[in-house]
N, C-alpha and C positions, 0 to 999 in steps of 0.2 A: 483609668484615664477619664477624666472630667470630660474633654471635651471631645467627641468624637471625632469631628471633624480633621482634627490631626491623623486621624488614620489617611487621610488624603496626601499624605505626605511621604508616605508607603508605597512607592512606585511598583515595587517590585511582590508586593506582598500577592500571593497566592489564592489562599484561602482565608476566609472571613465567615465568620456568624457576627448576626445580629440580632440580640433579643429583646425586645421591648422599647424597641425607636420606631420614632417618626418618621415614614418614608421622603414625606415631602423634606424635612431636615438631613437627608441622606444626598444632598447635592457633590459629596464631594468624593462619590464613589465614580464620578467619571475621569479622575485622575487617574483610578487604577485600574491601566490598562492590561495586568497581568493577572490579576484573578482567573483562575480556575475552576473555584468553588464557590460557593454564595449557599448560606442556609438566613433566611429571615422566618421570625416568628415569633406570634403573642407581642408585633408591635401593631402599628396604624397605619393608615395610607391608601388613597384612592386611586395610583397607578403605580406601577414597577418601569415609569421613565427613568428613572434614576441606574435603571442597567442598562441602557440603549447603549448602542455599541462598544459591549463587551464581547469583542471578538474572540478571544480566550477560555469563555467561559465555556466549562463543560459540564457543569451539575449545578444542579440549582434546584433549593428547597423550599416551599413555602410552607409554615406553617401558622393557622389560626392568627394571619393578618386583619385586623378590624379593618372595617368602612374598604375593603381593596374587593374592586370590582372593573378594574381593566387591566387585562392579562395580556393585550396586544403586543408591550415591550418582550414578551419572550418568542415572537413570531421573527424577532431581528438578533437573537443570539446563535450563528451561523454555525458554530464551532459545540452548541449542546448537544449531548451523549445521554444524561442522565434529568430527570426532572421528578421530582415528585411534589405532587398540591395535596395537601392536607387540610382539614377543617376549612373552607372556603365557604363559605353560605354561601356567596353573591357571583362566584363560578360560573354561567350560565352556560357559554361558549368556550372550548378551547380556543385558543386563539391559532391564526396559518401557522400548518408548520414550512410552506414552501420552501422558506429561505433557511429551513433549518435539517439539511441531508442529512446528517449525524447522530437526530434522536434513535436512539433503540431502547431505551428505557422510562416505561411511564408509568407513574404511580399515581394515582389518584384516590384516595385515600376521604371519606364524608366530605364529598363535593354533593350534598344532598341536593343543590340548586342547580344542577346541569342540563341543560334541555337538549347541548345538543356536541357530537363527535364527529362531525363531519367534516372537520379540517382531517382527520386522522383517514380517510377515504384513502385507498391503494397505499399505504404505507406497509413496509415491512417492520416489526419488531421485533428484539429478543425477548423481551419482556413487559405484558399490560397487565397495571394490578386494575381494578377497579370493585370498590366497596364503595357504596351509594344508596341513601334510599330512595331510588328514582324508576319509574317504570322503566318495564322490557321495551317500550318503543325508545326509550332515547339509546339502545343498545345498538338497537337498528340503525342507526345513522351511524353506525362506526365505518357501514357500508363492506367496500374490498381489505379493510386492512386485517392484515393478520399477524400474530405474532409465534415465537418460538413456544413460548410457556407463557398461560395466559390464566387467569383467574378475575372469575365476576360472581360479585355476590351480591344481587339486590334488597330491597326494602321484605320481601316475602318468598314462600318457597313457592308462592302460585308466579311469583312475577320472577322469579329465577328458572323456573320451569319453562316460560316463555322466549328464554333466550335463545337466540338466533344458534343455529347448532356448530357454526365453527366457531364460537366462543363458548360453548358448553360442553366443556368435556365431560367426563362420568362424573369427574370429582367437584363437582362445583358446589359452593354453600357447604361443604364438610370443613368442620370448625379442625381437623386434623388438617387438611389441606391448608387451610386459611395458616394454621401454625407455622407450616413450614416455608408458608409464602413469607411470612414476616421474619422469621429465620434468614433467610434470601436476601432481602430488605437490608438487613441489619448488615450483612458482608459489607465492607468498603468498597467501591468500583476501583479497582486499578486503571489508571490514565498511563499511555506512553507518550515519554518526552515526544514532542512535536519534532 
């Protein structure tokens, strides 16, 4: 398909990847209001406005987007379950999750520019990945949240050592561990009809 933008014509369509487009040329993703899934990556773009009220959405991928440096659009997808950021440089902040009750799954994946996880305070999760080469103090701001199964592996074994100890279980920084966290990863999330 030449012109992308026909996929806006797709009311109904569910799930979408997009690899190597321009977010800002992505206007016509507010047509579809039925998306479920979203994987964007390896294209450009300097905000994720273009998924603002996607109330349907329930998983959403980021991967190694250039020049994307406001994550605030995913602070407003109300209905997300699933999220994973990968290769992010420019990551600094998660963005609120308040208006987002339903996340239980976070991946975060060389957010090496993170400074800080304090939207994620008192949250409950089934699952946080986090691989980053960022000090043990931005761990600290993860605060009260805790998750079911939880995996942190930072930049060094001195700064993985430092980790706050309801995120450091015995097995942390074990490349066997890390294996089967990505094993996990790789499953599909099952959604039930709404």
């Amino acid at each position: 398909m030449n012109d992308v933008a026909a996929i806006g014509a797709l009311e109904d369509l569910r799930y979408l990847a997009l690899t190597g487009y321009n977010l800002e040329k992505c206007d016509f993703l507010s047509a579809l209001g039925s998306l479920e899934s979203v994987y964007i990556g390896f294209g450009g773009g300097k905000t994720l406005d273009a998924l603002r009220g996607k109330r349907n959405l329930r998983r959403l991928e980021l991967m190694k987007v250039s020049r994307l440096e406001d994550f605030a659009a995913i602070g407003d997808l109300e209905a997300l379950e699933w999220l994973k950021i990968e290769q992010q440089a420019r990551l600094r902040k998660l963005p609120s999750f308040e208006r987002v009750p339903q996340l239980k799954f976070l991946y975060l994946d060389t957010v090496d520019g993170l400074q800080d996880l304090s939207s994620l305070d008192g949250r409950q999760l089934q699952e946080l990945l986090l691989i980053a080469k960022i000090p043990s103090s931005v761990v600290k701001t993860l605060g009260r949240c805790r998750a079911e199964r939880q995996f942190v592996l930072l930049r060094t074994k001195a700064e993985n050592a430092k980790v706050p100890t309801a995120f450091a279980p015995n097995n942390v920084g074990r490349s066997t561990d890390l294996t089967q966290w990505l094993q996990m990863m790789a499953k599909p999330v099952a959604f039930s009809a709404p």
